[in-house]
N, C-alpha and C positions, 0 to 999 in steps of 0.2 A: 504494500500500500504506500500512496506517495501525495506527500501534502505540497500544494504547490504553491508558491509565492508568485505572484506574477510583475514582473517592472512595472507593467501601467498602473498597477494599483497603489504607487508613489505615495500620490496624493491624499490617499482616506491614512496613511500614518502619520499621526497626531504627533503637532511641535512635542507636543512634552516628549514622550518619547523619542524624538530625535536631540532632547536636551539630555535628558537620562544616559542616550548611548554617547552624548558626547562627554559628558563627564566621567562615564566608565574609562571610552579610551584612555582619556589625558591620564587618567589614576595608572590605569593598564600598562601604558607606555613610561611614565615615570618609575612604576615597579620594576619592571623589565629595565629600563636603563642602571636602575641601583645593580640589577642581577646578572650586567654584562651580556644580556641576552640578546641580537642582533633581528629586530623582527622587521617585515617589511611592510609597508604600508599597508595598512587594513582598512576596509572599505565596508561598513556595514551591507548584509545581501538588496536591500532595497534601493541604493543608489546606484546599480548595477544599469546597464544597456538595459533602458525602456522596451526591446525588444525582446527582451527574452528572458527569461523564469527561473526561477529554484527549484529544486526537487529536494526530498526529506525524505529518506525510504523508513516508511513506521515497519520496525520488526515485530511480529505477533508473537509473546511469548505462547509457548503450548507446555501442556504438563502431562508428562506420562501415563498419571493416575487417571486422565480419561480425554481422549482425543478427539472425543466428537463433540460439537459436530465438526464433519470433515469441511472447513472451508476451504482448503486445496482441491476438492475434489471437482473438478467439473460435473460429475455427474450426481451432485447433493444439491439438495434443493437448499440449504446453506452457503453454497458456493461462492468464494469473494473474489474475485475477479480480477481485483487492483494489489489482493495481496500477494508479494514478489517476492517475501523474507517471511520466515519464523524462526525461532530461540528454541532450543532445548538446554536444560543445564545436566553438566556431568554430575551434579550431586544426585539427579533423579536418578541415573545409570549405576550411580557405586554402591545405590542402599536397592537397587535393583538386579544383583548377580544376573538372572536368565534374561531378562530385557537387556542385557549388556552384551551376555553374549551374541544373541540374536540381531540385534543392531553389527558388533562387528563382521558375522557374519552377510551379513546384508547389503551392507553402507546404512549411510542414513536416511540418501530420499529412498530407496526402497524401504527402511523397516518402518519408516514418518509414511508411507504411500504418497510422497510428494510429485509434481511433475517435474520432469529435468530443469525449468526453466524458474522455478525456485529455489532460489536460495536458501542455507541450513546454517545459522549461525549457533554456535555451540557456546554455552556461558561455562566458566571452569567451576564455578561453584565453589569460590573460592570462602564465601560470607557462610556459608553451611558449613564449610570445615572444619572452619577457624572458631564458631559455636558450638558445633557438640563433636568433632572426633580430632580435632585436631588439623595440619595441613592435606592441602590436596597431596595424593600420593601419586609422585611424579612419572612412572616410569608407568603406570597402569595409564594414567593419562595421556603419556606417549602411545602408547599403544592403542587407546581408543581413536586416534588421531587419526594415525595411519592407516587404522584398519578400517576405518567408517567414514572417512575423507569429507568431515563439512566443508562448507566454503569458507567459512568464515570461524578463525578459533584464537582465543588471546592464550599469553603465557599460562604456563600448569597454572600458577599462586601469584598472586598480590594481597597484598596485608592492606587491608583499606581502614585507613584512618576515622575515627568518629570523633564528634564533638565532644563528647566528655573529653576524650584523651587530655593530658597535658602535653606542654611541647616537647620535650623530651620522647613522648611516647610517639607522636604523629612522625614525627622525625626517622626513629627508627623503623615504623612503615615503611617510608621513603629509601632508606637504607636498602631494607630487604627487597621490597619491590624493586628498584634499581640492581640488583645483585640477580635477581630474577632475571629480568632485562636483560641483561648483559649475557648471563647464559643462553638467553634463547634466541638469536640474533639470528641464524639460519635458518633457515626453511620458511614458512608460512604462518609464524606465531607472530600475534599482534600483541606489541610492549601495552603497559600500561600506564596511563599516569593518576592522579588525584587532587580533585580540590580539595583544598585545606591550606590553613595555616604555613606552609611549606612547599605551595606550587610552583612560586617562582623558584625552588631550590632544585627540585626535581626537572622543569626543563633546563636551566645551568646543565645537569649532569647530563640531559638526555642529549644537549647537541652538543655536548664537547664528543660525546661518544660517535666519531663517524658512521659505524655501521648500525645502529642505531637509528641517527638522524637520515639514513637512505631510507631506512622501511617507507614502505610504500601507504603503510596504515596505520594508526594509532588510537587505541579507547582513553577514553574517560573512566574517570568510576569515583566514588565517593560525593557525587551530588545528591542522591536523594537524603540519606539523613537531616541533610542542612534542608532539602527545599522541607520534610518534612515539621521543619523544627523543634529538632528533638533536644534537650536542653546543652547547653552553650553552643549552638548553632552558631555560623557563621551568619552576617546579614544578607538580606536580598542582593545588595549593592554589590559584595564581596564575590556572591554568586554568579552574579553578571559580569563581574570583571575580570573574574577566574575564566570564563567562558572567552570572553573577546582575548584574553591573553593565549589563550590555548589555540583557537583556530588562527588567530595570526601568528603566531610561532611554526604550526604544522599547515600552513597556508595553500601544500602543495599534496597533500597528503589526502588519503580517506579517513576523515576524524568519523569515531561513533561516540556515540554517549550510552551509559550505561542509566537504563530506568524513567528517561524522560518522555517518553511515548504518551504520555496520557494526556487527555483533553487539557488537564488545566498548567501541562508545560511544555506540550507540543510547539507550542508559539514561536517559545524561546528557541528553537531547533533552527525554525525556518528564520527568524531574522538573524541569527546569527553563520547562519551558511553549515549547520552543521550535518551533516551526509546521511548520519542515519542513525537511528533511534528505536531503543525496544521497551515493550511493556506486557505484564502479564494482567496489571493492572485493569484493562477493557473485560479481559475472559476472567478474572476473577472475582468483578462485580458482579458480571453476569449470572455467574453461581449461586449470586444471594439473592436475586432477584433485582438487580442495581443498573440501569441503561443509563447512556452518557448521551443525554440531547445535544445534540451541534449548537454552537451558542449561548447554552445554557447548563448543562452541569448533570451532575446525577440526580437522576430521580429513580425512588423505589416504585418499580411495579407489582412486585409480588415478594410476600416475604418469606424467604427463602435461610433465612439465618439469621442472625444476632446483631449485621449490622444499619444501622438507622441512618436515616435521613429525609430526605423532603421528599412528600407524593408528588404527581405532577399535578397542575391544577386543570383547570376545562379545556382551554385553550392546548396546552401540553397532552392530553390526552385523547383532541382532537389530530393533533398532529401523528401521534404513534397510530392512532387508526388510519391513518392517510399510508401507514408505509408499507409496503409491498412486500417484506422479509417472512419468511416461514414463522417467525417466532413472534413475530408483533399479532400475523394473523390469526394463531392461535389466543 
């Protein structure tokens, strides 16, 4: 699925927000000069050639524990059309022995029933490990790699940094993730980085490192805690400027972001040019009974579990009767 930004639509983005990105850069760019960092002019994606558009590939995360419905599948009446990517994470595969096997035997779009022209982006499940068994187990993750060829796969481990931490703590993240980094430099593994407290420190190391700074692609990771606001979060602002420092550093690169997919930070993807984005966040509302209206937000249609929020009102529930999908018309 791919959210598009278009040049002509200039004009409907609001001064403010053309003051907000400019106050990020100047912050951004003055960081980046304390950090020795050499970045090239960055161009917010809206001031682009009037002619022509952004794209944003939204990656659909999926979860082992039940696949349907098959939106890949052309022949489901589910079927999504515009989605081009989905997410599996290795933690589903390591607390899943026979699904593990089964999958390397296979590949992936065969054991996922994907089409070939689908993409398979693989998470390491690195936030699973690090919470109840300890690190990803490297050499079984090599092996998953190889044998089930997604397109798309970052290093085994990153130690991702959360807002409690102190400095000292987020730091050494950065250590090890970079130590990560460095040994995975061949083949198809995509390096990590991390907002926080310590981003400008972490690209320092990533472009001194030439082969490194060649990959062809780079993630993100450690954004949602902060957009969540989980306590001593970084600010909004911090967030935003962590983002414009990132995509202008890797300006030549396929940047992804880790977890921004969802309606209410999608946004951020597309004005800042950033390539592609995943969430499991859509199909896990859905489970409780939770749909995300275009415009408007989540609304509970049916309650389906423990989590709360707003019904939709008349108008809102004249619109889900208007929409043509298997599940509305039920």
């Amino acid at each position: 699925m791919e959210l598009r930004h278009a040049g002509s639509s200039r004009n409907l983005v609001s001064r403010s927000i053309d003051h907000e990105w400019y106050m990020a850069r100047s912050a951004t760019r003055r960081s980046a000069n304390r950090h020795r960092i050499s970045l090239k002019t960055w161009t917010p994606p809206w001031y682009y050639d009037v002619s022509g558009s952004l794209s944003v590939k939204i990656v659909a995360g999926l979860s082992l524990k039940n696949l349907e419905p098959r939106i890949t599948d052309p022949t489901s009446p589910y079927y999504l059309p515009k989605v081009s990517a989905v997410m599996v994470s290795y933690a589903e595969f390591a607390q899943m022995p026979r699904q593990r096997r089964r999958a390397m035997e296979l590949g992936l779009h065969r054991y996922l029933g994907l089409p070939p022209d689908v993409a398979v982006y693989l998470d390491n499940g690195a936030f699973y490990f690090l919470t109840k068994v300890g690190e990803v187990p490297r050499q079984e993750y090599e092996e998953f790699v190889r044998e089930t060829r997604p397109t798309w796969y970052p290093i085994p481990q990153d130690y991702i940094p959360t807002p409690q931490m102190d400095s000292a703590e987020q730091l050494s993240c950065l250590r090890r993730t970079m130590a990560v980094n460095c040994a995975y430099t061949q083949g198809g593994y995509v390096p990590v980085v991390h907002i926080g407290a310590h981003l400008t420190d972490y690209l320092t190391e990533f472009m001194e490192n030439a082969e490194l700074r060649n990959k062809p692609a780079v993630a993100l990771g450690g954004i949602v805690p902060n957009l969540l606001r989980m306590s001593k979060a970084i600010s909004y602002t911090m967030v935003l400027e962590g983002l414009g420092l990132v995509r202008a550093t890797f300006a030549d690169q396929h940047l992804h972001v880790f977890g921004i997919g969802g309606t209410a930070t999608v946004h951020l993807a597309a004005l800042f040019g950033i390539d592609s984005v995943d969430s499991s966040g859509w199909r896990n509302r859905a489970a409780r009974g939770i749909v995300q209206l275009p415009g408007r937000g989540d609304r509970i249609v049916a309650s389906l579990g423990s989590w709360r929020g707003r019904e939709p009102n008349e108008q809102e529930w004249e619109i889900l009767a208007a929409c043509p999908c298997p599940a509305c018309a039920k």
